[in-house]
N, C-alpha and C positions, 0 to 999 in steps of 0.2 A: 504494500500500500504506500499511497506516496502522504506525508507528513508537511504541512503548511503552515505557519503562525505568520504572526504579524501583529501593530496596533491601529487603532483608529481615534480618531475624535469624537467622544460619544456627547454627552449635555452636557452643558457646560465647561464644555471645551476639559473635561476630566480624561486621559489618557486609558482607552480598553483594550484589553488582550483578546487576540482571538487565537482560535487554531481550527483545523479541518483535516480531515484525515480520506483520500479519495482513493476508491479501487484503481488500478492501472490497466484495467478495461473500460468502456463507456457505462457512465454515470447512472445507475435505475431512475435514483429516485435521490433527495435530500432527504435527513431528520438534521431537526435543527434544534439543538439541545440547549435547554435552558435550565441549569443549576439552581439545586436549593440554600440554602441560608448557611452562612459560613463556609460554602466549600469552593469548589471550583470546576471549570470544565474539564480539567485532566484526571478528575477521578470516574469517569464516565471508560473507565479503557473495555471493559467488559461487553458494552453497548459497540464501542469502535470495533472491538476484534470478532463480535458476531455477525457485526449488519456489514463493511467495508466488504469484506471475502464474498459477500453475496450480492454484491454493483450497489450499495448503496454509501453516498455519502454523507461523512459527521461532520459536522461543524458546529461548536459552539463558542462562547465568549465566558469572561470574567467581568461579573455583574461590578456595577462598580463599588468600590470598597470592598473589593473579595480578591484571594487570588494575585495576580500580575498586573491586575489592573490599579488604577489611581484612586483617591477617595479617601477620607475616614472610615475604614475598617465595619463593617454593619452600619454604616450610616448615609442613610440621603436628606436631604429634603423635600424630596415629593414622590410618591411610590412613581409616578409616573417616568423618573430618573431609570428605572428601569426599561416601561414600555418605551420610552421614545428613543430609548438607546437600542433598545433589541431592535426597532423599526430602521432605523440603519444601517444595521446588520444585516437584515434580513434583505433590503436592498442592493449594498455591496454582494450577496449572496446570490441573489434572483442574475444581476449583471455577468457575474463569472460563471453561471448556468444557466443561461435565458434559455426558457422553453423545458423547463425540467422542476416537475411536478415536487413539489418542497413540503413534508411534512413538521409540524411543530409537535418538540418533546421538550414536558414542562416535569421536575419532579418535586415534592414537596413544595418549600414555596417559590420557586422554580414554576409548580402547577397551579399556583395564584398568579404567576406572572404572566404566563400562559392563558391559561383563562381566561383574566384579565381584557389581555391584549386578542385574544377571540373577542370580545366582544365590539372591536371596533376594525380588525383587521380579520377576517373569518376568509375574506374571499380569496385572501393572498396562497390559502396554503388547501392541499388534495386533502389535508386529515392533520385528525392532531391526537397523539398519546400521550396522556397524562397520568401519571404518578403519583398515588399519595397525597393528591394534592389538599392543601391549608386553605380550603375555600370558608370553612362551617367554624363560627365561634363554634367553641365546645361549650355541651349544656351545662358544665360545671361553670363557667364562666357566668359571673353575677352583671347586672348592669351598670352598680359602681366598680367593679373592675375595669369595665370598659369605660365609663368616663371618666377613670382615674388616670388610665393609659392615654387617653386623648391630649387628656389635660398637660403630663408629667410630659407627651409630644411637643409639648407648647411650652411650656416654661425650664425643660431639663433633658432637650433634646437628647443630649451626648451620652446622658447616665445611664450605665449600662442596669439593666431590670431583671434578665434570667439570663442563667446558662443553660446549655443542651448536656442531656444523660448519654451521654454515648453507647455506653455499654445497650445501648434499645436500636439502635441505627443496623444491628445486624445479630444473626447467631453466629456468624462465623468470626470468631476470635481474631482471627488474622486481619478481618476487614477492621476491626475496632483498633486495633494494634496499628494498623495502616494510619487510620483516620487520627490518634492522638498524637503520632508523629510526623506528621505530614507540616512541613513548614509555610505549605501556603495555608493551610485550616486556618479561620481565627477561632481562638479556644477561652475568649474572652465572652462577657455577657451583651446580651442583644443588648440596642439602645432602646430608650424610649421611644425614637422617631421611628424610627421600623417597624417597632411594635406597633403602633401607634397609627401606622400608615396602610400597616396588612391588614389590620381593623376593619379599618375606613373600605381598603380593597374586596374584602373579602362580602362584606356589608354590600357594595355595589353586587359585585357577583353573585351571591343569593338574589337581589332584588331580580338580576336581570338575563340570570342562565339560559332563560328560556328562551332569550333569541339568539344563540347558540345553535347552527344547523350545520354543521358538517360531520361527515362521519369521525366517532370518535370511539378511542379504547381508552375505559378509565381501569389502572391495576391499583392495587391495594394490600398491602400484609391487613390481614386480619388481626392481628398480638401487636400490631402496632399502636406503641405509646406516644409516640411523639405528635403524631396529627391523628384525629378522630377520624374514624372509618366513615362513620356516617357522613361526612362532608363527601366523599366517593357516590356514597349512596345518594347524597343528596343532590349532587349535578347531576348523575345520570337518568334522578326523577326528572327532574327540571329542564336539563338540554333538549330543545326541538329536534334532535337528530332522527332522521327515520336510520340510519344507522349509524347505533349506536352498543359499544358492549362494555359490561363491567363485570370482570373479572378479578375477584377477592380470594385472598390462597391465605387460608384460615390460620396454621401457625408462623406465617411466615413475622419480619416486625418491619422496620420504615424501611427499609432501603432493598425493594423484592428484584433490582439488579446486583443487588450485591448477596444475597441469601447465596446457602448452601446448594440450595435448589433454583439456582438462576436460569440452568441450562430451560426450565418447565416456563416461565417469565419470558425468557425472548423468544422461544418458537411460539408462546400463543401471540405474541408480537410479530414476529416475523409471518406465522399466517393470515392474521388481521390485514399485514401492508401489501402482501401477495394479492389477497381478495380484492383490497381498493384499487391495487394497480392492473388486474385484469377485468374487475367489474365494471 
């Protein structure tokens, strides 16, 4: 496979990393990978080394403050720092493949990004797989929580509020072992503004799933702690897809590319993209 990075100018003139990894035969198809909260595109290699061998290409970026890319470390200013940075991406992308059918992969909040960014660019892409995604407050979640988050958004953007359990991101030891050594992770606490912003995203996204129409596959670890399942459940009631699949793998936990049993994850993936691109 041939190996591509580079950076670009993403909002606010903040410096993003990218990479792509392209079969050495002609092009099937794009997935266009969009990273969850603290990590970055080069832990996606499992996705690269199944889909590249079968003509399709990976490309994703380092959101910003993540990764290689620029920024304060989990911190934006406007969740939208996200979409309108991946929207230049995904054009840079469309250019150096015009005429080659581009799917979008969003995972955790990666799949609020993703969804998100369905909601106003749906027509750019053949389909989109989404992961685990942080679309659904959790019903544990009170409502001064959440106007505590808003608020602490607005007056104490920087202060970091939680950390992530790692040891829930996978059953395989070796992935967790990866992940707390890994020197682009940040292994510091989210900020207020982030939090605070997925809220707000996630909030829209409930309101507006429904106009959501492209065929979609939503996967899900069922024993996953980190994002409630039911948020899975809940876009695939919601999405207008007339096709649409959600497939939940009951012991898996948040990260069902990186499980023990990943090989079972990407061929229902890799069938899923088969079907769209012959249907």
């Amino acid at each position: 496979m041939k190996h591509i990075e580079g950076n670009f100018k993403g909002v606010r003139e903040v410096n993003i990393y990218y990479q792509g990894w392209l079969p050495e035969e002609k092009v099937k198809a794009v997935l266009l990978v969009v990273h969850g909260l603290g990590e970055h595109c080069g832990r996606y290699m499992n996705v690269v080394n199944y889909f590249v061998p079968l003509g399709y290409a990976v490309y994703g970026l380092d959101h910003v403050g993540h990764g290689k890319s620029g920024g304060k470390r989990e911190y934006v200013e406007s969740f939208d720092d996200f979409t309108d940075t991946l929207a230049i991406y995904y054009k840079m992308i469309a250019e150096w493949l015009p005429d080659i059918a581009i799917f979008l992969f969003g995972h955790s909040m990666g799949g609020t990004i993703a969804t998100y960014y369905l909601l106003d660019h749906q027509h750019d892409f053949k389909g989109a797989i989404i992961s685990a995604p942080l679309v659904k407050v959790g019903d544990s979640v009170s409502p001064a929580t959440i106007t505590m988050s808003k608020v602490l958004s607005r007056l104490a953007p920087k202060m970091g509020v939680v950390a992530l359990d790692v040891n829930s991101l996978s059953r395989d030891p070796e992935v967790v072992e990866a992940y707390v050594n890994d020197p682009l992770v940040y292994h510091g606490k989210t900020t207020a503004r982030i939090a605070g912003e997925l809220l707000s995203a996630m909030q829209r996204i409930t309101t507006e799933a429904g106009n959501i129409a492209l065929p979609m596959i939503i996967v899900q670890g069922g024993e996953d702690s980190l994002v409630d399942p039911s948020g899975a459940q809940m876009l695939y009631e919601k999405a207008n897809c007339a096709d649409k699949t959600l497939q939940i793998y009951e012991a898996f936990y948040h990260e069902v590319f990186n499980e023990p049993e990943r090989d079972v994850v990407l061929t229902d993936v890799e069938n899923w993209l088969e079907a769209q691109m012959t249907g």
